[in-house]
PDB file with one MODEL, atoms N, CA, C and O in Angstrom:
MODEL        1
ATOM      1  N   UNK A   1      61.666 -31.441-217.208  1.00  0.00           N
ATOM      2  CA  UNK A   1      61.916 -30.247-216.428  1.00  0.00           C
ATOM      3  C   UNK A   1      60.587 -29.699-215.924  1.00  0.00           C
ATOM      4  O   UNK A   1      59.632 -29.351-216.619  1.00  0.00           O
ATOM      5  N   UNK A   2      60.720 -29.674-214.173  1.00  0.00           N
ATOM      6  CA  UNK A   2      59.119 -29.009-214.130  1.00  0.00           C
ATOM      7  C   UNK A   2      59.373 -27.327-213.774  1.00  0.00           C
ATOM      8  O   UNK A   2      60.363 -26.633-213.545  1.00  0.00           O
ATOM      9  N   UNK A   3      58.018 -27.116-213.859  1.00  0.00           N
ATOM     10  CA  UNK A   3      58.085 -25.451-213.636  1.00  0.00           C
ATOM     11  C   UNK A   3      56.805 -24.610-212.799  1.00  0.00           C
ATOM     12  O   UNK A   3      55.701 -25.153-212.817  1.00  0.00           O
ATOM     13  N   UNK A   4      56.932 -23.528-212.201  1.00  0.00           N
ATOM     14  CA  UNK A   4      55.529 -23.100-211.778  1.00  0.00           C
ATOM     15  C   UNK A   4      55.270 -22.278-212.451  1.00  0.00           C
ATOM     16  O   UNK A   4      56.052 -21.422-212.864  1.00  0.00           O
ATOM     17  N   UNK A   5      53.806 -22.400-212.764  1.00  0.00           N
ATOM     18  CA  UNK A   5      53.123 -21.466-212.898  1.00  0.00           C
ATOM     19  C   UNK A   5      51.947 -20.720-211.891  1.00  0.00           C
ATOM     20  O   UNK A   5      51.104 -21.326-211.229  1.00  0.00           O
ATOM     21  N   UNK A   6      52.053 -19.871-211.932  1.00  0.00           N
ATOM     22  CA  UNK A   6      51.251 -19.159-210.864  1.00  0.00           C
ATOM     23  C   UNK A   6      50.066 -18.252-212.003  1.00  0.00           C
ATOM     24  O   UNK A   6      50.269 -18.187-213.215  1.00  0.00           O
ATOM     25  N   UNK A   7      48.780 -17.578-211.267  1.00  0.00           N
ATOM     26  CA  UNK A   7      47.755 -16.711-211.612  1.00  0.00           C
ATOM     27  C   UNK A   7      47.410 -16.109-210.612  1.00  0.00           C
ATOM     28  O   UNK A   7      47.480 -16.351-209.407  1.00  0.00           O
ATOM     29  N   UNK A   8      47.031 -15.301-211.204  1.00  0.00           N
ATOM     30  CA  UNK A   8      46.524 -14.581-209.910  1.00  0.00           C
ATOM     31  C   UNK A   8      45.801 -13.032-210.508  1.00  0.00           C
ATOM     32  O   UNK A   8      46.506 -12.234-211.126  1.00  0.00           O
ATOM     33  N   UNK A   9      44.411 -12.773-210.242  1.00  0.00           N
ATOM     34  CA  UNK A   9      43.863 -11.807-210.949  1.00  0.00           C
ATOM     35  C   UNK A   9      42.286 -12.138-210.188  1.00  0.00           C
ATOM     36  O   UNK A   9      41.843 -12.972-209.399  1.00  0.00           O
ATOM     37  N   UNK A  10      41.800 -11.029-210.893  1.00  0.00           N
ATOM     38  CA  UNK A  10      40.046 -10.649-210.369  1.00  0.00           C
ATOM     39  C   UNK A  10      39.070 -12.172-211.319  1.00  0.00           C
ATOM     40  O   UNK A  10      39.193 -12.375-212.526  1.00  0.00           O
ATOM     41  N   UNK A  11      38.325 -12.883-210.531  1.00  0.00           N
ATOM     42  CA  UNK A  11      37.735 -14.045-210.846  1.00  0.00           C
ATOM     43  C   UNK A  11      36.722 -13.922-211.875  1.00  0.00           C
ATOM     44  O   UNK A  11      35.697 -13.246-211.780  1.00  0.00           O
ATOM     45  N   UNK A  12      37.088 -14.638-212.884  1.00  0.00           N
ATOM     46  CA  UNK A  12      36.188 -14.843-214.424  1.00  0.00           C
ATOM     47  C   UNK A  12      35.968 -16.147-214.826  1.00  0.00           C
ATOM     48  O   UNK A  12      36.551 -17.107-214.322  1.00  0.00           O
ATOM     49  N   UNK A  13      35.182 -16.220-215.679  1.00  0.00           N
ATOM     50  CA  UNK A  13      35.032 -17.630-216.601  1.00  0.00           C
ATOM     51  C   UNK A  13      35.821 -17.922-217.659  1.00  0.00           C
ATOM     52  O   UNK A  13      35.936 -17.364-218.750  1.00  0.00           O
ATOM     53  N   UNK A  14      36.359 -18.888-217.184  1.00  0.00           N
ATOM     54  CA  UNK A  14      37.496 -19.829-218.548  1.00  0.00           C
ATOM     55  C   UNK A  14      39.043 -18.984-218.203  1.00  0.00           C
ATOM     56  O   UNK A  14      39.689 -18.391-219.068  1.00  0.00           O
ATOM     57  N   UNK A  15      39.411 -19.086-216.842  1.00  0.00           N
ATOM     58  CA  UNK A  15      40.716 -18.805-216.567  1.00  0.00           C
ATOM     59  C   UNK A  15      41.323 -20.138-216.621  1.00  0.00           C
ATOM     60  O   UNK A  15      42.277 -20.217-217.395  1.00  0.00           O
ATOM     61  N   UNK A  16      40.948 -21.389-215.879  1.00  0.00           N
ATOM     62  CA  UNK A  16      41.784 -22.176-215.902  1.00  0.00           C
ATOM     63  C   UNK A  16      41.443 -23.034-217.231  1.00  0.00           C
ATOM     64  O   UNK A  16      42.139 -24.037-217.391  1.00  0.00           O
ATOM     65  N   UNK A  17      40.441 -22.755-218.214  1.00  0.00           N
ATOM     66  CA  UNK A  17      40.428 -23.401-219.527  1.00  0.00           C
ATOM     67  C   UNK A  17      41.319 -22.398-220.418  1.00  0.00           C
ATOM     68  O   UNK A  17      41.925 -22.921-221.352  1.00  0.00           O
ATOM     69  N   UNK A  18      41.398 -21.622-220.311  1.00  0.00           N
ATOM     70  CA  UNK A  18      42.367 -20.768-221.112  1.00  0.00           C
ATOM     71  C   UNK A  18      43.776 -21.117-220.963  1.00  0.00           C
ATOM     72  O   UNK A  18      44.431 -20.856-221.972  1.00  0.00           O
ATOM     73  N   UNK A  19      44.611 -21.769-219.739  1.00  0.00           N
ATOM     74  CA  UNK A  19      45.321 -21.755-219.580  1.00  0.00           C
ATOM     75  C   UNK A  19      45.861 -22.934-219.834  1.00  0.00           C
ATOM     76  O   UNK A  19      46.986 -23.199-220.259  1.00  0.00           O
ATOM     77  N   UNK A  20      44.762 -23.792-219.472  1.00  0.00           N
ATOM     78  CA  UNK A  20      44.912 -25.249-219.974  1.00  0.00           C
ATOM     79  C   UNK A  20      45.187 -25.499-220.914  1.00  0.00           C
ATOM     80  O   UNK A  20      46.147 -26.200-221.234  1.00  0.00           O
ATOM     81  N   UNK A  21      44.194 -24.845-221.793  1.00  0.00           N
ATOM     82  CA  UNK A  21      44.377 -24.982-223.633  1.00  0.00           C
ATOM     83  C   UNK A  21      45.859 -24.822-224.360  1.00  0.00           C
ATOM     84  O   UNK A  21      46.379 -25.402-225.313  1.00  0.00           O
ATOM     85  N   UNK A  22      46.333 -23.681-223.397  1.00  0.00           N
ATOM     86  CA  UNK A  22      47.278 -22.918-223.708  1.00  0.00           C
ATOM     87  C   UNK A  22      48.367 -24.299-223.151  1.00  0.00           C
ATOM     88  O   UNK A  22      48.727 -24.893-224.167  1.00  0.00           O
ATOM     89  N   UNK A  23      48.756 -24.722-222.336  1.00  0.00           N
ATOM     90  CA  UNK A  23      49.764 -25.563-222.176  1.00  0.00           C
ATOM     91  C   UNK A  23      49.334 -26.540-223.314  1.00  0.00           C
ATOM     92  O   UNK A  23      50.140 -26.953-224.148  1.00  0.00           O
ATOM     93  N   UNK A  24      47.792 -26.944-223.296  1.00  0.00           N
ATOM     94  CA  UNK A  24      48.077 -28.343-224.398  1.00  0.00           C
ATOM     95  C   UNK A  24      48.302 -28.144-225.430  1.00  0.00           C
ATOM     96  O   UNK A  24      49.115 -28.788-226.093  1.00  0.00           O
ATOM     97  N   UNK A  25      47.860 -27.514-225.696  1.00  0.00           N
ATOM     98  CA  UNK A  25      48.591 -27.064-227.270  1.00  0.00           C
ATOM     99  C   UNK A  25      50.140 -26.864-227.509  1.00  0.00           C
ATOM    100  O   UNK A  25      50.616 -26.775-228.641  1.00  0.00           O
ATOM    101  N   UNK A  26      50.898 -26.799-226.333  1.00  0.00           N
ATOM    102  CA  UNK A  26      52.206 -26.534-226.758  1.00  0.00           C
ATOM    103  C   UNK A  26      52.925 -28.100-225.802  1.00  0.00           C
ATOM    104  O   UNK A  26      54.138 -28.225-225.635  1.00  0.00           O
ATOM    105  N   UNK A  27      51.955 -29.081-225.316  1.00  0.00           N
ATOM    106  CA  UNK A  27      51.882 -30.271-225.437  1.00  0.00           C
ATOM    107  C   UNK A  27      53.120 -29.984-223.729  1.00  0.00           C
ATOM    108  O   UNK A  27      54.241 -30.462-223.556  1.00  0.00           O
ATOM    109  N   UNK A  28      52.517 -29.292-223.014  1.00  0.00           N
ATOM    110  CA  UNK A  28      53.161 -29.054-221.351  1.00  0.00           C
ATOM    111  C   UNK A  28      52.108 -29.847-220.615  1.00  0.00           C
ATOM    112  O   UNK A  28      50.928 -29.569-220.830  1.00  0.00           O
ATOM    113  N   UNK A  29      52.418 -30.800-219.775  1.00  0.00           N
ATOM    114  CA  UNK A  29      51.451 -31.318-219.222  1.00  0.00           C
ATOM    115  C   UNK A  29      51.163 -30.712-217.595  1.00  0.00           C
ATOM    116  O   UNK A  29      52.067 -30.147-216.979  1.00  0.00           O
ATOM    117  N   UNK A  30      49.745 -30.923-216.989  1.00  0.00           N
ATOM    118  CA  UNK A  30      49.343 -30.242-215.872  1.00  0.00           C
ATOM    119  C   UNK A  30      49.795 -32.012-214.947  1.00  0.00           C
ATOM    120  O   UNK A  30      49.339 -33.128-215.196  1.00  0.00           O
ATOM    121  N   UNK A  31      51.031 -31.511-213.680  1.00  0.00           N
ATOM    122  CA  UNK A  31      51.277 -32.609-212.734  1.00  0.00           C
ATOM    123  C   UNK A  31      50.587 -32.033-211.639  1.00  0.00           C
ATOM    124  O   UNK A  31      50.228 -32.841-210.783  1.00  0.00           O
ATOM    125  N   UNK A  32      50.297 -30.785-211.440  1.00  0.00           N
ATOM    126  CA  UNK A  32      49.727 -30.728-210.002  1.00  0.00           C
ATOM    127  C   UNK A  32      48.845 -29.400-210.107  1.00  0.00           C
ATOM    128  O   UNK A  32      49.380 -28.513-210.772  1.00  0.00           O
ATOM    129  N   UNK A  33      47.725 -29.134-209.629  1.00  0.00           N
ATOM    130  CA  UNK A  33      47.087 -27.890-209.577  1.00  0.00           C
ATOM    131  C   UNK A  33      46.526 -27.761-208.344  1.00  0.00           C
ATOM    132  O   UNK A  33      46.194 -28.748-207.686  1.00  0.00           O
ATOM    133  N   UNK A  34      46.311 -26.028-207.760  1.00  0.00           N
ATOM    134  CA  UNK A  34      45.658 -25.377-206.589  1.00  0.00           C
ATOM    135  C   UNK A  34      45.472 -24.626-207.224  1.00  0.00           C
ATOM    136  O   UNK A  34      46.345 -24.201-207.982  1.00  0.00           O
ATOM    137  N   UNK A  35      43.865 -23.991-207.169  1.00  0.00           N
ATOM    138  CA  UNK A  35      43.046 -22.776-206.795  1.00  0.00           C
ATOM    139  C   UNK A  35      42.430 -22.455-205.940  1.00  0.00           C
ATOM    140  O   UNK A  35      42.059 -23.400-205.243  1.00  0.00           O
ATOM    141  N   UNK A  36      42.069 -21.367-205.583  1.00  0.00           N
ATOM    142  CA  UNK A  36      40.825 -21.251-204.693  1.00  0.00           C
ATOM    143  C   UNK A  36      40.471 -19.310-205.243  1.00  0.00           C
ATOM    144  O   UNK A  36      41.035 -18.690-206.144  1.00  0.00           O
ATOM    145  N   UNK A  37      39.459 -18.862-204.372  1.00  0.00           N
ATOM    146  CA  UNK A  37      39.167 -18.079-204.614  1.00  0.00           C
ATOM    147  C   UNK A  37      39.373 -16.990-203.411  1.00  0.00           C
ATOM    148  O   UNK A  37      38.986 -17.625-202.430  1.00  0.00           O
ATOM    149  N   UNK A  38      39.679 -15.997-203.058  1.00  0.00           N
ATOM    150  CA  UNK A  38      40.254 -15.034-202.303  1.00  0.00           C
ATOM    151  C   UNK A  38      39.523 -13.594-202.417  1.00  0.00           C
ATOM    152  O   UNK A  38      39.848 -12.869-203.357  1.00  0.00           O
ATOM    153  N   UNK A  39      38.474 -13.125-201.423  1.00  0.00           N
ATOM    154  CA  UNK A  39      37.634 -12.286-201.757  1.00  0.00           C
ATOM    155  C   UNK A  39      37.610 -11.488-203.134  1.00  0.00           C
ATOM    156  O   UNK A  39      37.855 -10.298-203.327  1.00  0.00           O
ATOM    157  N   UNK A  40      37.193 -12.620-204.158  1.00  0.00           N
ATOM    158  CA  UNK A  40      36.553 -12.556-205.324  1.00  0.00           C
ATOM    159  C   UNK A  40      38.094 -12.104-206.386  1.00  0.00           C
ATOM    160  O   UNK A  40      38.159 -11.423-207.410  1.00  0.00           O
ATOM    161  N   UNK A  41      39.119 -12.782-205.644  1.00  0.00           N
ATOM    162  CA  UNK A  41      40.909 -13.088-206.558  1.00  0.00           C
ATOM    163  C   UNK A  41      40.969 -13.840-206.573  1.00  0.00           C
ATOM    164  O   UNK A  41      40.945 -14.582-205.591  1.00  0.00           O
ATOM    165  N   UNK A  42      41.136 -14.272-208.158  1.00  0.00           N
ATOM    166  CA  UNK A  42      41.531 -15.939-208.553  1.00  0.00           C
ATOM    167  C   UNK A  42      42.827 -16.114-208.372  1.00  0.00           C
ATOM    168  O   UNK A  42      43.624 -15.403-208.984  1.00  0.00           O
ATOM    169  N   UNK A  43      43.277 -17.165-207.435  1.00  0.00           N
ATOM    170  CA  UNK A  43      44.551 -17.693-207.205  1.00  0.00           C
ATOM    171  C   UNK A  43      44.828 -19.101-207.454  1.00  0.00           C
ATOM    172  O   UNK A  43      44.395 -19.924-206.648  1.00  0.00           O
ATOM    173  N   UNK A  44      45.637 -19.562-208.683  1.00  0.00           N
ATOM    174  CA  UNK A  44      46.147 -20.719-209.023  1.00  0.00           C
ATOM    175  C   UNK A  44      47.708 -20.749-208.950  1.00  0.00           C
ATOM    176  O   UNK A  44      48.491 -19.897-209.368  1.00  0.00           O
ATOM    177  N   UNK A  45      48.013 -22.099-208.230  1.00  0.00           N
ATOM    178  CA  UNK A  45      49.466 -22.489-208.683  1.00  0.00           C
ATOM    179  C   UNK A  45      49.199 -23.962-209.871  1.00  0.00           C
ATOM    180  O   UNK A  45      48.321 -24.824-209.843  1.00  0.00           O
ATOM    181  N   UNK A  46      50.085 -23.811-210.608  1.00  0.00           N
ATOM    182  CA  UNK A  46      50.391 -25.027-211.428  1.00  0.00           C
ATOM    183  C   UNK A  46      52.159 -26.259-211.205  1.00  0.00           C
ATOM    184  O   UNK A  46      53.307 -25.842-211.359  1.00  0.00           O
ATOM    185  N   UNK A  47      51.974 -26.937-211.029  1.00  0.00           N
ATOM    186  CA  UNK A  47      53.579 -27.687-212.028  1.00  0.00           C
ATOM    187  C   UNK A  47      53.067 -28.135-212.615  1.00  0.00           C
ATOM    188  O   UNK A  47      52.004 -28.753-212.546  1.00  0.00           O
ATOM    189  N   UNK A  48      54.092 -27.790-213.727  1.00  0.00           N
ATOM    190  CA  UNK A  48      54.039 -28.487-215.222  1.00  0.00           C
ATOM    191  C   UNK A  48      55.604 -29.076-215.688  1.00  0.00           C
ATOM    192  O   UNK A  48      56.756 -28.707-215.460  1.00  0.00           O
ATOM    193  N   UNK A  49      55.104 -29.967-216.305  1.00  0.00           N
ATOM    194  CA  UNK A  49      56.425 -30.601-217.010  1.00  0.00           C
ATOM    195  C   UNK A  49      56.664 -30.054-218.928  1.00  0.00           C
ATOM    196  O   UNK A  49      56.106 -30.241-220.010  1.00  0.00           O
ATOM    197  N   UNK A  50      57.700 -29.409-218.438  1.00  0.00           N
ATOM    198  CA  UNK A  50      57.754 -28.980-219.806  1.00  0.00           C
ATOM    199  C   UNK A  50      58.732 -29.803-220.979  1.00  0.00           C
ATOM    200  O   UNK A  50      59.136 -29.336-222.044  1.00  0.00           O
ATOM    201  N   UNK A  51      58.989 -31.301-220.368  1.00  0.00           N
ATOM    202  CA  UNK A  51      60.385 -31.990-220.780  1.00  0.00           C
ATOM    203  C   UNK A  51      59.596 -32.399-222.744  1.00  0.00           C
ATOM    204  O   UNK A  51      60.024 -32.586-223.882  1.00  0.00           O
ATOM    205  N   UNK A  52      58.484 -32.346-222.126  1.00  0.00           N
ATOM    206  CA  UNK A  52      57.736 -32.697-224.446  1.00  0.00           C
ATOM    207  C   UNK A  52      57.497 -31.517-224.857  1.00  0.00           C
ATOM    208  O   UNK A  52      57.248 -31.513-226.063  1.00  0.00           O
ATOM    209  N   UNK A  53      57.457 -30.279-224.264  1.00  0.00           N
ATOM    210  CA  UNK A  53      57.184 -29.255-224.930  1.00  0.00           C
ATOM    211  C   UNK A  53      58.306 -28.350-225.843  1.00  0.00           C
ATOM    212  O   UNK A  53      59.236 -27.649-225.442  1.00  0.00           O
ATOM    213  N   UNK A  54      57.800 -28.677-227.372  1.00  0.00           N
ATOM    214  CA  UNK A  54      58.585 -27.983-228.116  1.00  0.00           C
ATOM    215  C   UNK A  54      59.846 -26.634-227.982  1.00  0.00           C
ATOM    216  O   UNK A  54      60.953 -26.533-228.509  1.00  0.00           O
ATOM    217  N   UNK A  55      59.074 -25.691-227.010  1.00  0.00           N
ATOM    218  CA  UNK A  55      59.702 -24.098-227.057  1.00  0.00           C
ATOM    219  C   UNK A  55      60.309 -24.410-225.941  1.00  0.00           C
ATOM    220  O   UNK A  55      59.957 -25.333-225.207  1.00  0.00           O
ATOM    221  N   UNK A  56      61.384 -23.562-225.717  1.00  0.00           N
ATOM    222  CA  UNK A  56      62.339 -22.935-224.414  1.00  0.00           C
ATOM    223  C   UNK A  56      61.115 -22.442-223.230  1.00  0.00           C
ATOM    224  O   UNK A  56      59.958 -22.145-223.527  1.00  0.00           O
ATOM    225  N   UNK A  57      61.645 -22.443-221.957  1.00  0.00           N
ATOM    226  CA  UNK A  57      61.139 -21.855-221.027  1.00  0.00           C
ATOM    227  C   UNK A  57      60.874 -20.334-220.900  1.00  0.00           C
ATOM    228  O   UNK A  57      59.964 -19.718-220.346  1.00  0.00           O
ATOM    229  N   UNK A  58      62.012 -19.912-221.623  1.00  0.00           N
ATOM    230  CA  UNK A  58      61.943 -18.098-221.825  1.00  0.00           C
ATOM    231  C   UNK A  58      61.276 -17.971-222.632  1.00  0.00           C
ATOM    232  O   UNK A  58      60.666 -16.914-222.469  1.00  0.00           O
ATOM    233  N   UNK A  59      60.853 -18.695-223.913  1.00  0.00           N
ATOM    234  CA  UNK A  59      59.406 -18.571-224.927  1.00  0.00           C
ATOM    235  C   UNK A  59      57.794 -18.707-224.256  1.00  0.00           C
ATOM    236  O   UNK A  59      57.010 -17.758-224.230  1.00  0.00           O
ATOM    237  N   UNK A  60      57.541 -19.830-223.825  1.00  0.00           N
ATOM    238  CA  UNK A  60      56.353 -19.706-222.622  1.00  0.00           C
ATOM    239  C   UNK A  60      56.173 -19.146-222.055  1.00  0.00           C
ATOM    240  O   UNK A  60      55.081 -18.584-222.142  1.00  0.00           O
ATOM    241  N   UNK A  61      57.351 -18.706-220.654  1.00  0.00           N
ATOM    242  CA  UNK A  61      57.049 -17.542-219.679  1.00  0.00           C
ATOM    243  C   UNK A  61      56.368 -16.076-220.705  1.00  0.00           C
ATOM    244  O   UNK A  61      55.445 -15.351-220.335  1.00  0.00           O
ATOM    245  N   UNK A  62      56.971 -15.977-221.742  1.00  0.00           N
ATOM    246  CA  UNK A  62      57.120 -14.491-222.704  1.00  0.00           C
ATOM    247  C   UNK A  62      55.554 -14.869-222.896  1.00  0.00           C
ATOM    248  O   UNK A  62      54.727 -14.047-222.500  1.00  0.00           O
ATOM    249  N   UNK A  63      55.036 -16.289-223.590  1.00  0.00           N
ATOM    250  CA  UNK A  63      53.714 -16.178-224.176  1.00  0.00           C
ATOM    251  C   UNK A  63      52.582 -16.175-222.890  1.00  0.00           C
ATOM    252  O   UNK A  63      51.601 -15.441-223.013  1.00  0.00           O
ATOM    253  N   UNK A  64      52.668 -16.648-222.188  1.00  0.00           N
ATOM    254  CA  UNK A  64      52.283 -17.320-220.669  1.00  0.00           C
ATOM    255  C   UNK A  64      51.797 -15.314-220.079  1.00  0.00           C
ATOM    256  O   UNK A  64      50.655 -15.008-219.737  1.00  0.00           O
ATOM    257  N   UNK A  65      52.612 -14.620-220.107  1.00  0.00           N
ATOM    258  CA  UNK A  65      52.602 -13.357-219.447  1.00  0.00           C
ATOM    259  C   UNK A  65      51.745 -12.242-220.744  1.00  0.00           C
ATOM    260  O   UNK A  65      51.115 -11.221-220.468  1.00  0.00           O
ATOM    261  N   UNK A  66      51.945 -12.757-222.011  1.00  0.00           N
ATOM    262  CA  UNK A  66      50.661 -11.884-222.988  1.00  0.00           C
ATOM    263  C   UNK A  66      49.399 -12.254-222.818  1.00  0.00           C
ATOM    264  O   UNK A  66      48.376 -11.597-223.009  1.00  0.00           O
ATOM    265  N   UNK A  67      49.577 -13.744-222.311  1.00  0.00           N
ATOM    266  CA  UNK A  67      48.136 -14.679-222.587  1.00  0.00           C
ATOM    267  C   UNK A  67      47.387 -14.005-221.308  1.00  0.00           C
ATOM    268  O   UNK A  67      46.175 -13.791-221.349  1.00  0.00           O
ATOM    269  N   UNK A  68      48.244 -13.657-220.072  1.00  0.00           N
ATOM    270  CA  UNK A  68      47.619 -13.205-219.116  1.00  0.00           C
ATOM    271  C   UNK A  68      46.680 -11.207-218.905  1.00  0.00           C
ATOM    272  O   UNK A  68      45.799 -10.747-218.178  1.00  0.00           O
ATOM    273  N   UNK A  69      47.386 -10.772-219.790  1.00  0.00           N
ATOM    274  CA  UNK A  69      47.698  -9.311-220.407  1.00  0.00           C
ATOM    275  C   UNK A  69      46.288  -9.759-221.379  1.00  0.00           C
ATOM    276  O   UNK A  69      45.320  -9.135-220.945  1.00  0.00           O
ATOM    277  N   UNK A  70      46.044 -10.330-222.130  1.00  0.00           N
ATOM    278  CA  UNK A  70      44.709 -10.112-223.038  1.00  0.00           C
ATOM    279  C   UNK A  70      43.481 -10.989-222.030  1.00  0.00           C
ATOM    280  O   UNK A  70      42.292 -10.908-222.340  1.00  0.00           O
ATOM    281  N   UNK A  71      43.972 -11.880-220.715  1.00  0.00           N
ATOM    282  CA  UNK A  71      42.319 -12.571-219.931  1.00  0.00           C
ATOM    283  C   UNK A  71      42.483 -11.276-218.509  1.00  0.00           C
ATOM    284  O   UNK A  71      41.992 -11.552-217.415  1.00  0.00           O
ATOM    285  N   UNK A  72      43.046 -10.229-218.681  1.00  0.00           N
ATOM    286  CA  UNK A  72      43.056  -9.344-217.019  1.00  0.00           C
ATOM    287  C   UNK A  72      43.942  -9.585-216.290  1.00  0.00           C
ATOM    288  O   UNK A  72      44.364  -8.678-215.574  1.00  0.00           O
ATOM    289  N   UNK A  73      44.670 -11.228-216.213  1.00  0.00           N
ATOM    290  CA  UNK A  73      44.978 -11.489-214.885  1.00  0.00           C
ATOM    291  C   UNK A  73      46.888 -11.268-215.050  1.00  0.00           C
ATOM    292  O   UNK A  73      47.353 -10.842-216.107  1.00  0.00           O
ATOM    293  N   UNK A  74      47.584 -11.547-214.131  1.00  0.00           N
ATOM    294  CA  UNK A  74      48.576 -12.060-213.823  1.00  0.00           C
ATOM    295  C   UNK A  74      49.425 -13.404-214.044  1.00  0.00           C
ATOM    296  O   UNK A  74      49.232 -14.203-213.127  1.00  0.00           O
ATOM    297  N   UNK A  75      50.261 -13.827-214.966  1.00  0.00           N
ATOM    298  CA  UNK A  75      50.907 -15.228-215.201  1.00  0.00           C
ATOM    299  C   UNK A  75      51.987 -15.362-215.395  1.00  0.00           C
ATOM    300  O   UNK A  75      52.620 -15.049-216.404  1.00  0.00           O
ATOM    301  N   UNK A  76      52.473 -16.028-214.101  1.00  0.00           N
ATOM    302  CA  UNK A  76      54.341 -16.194-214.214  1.00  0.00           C
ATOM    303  C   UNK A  76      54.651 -17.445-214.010  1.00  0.00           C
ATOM    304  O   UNK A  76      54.045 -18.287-213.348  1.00  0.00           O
ATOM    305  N   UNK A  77      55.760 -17.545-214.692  1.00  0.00           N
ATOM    306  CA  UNK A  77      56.245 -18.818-214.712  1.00  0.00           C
ATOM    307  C   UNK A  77      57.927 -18.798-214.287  1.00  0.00           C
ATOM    308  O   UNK A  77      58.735 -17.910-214.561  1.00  0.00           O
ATOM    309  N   UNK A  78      58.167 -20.043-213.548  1.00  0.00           N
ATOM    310  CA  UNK A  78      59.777 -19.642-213.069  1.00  0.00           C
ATOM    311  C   UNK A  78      60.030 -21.759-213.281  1.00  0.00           C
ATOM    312  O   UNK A  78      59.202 -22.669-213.266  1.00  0.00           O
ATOM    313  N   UNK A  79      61.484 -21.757-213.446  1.00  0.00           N
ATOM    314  CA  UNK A  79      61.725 -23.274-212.804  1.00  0.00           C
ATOM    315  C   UNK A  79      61.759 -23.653-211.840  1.00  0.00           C
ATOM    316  O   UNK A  79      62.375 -22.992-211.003  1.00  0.00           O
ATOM    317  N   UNK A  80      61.131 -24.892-211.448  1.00  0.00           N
ATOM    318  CA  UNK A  80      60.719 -25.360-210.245  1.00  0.00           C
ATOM    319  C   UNK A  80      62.250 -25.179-209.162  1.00  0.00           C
ATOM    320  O   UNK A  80      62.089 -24.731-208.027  1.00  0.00           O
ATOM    321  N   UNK A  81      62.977 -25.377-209.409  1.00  0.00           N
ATOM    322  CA  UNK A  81      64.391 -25.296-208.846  1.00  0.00           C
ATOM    323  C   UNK A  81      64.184 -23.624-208.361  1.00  0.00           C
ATOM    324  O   UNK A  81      64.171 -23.440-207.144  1.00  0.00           O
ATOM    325  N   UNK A  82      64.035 -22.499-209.190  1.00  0.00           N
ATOM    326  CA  UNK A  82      64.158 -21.500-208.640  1.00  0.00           C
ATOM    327  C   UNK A  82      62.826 -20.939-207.602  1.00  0.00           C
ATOM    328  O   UNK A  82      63.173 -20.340-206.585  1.00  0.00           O
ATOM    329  N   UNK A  83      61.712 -21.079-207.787  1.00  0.00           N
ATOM    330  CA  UNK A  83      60.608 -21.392-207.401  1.00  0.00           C
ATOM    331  C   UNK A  83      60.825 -21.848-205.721  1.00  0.00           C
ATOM    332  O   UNK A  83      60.218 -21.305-204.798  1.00  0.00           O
ATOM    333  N   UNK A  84      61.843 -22.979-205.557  1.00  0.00           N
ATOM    334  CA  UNK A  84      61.664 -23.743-204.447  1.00  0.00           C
ATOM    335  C   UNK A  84      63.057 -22.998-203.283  1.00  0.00           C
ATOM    336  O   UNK A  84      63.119 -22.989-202.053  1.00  0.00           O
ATOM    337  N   UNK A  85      63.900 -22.513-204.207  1.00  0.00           N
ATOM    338  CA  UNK A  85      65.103 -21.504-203.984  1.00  0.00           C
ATOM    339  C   UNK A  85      63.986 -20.247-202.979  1.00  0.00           C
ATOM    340  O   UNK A  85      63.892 -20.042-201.768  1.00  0.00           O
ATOM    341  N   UNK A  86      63.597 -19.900-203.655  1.00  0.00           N
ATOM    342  CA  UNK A  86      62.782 -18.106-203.233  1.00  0.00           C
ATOM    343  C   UNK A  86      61.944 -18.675-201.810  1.00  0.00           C
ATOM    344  O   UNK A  86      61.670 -17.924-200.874  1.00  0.00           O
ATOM    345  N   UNK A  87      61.646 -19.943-201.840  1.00  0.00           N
ATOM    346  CA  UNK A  87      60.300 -19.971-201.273  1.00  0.00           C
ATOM    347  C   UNK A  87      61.124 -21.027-199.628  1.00  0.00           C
ATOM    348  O   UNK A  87      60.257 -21.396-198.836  1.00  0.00           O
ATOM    349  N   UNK A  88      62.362 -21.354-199.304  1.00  0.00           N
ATOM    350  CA  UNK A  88      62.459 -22.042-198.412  1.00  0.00           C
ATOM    351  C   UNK A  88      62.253 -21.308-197.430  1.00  0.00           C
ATOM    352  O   UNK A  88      62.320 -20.079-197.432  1.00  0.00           O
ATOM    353  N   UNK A  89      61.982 -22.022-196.503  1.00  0.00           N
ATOM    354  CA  UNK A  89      61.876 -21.297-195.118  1.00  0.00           C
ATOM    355  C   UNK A  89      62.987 -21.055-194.322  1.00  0.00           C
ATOM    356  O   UNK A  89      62.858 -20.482-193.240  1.00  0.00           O
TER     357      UNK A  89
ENDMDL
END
């Protein structure tokens, strides 16, 4: 099952190692990444496959959105299905 994750917050060191860590450890793998930087706003999208990862999707999004709450920034996560729903043209 894949999923997005999005960031989005004021630009620091070890946003995308924080986040990284944070999927490997709960063993979510990174299939695709974009960042860039946006007068000095860090903006990342992720998919991830969450089909080996132990916890539910509503457990991640929940940890995914504290993890973002203690680095400053912004972190949501939705299923790629709904994700692609919101976003057609």
């Amino acid at each position: 099952m894949n999923a997005i994750i999005t960031v989005v917050g004021s630009d620091k060191v070890g946003i995308i190692a924080r986040v990284s860590a944070f999927l490997a450890e709960r063993n979510i793998n990174i299939e695709d990444i974009s960042q860039t930087i946006l007068s000095g706003n860090f903006v990342m999208m992720m998919m991830v496959d969450l089909s080996s990862g132990a916890k539910p999707l509503e457990d991640v999004k929940r940890e995914l959105s504290a993890l973002g709450d203690t680095m400053g920034v912004s972190i949501s996560l939705m299923h790629e299905k709904v994700f692609s729903a919101m976003h057609r043209i």
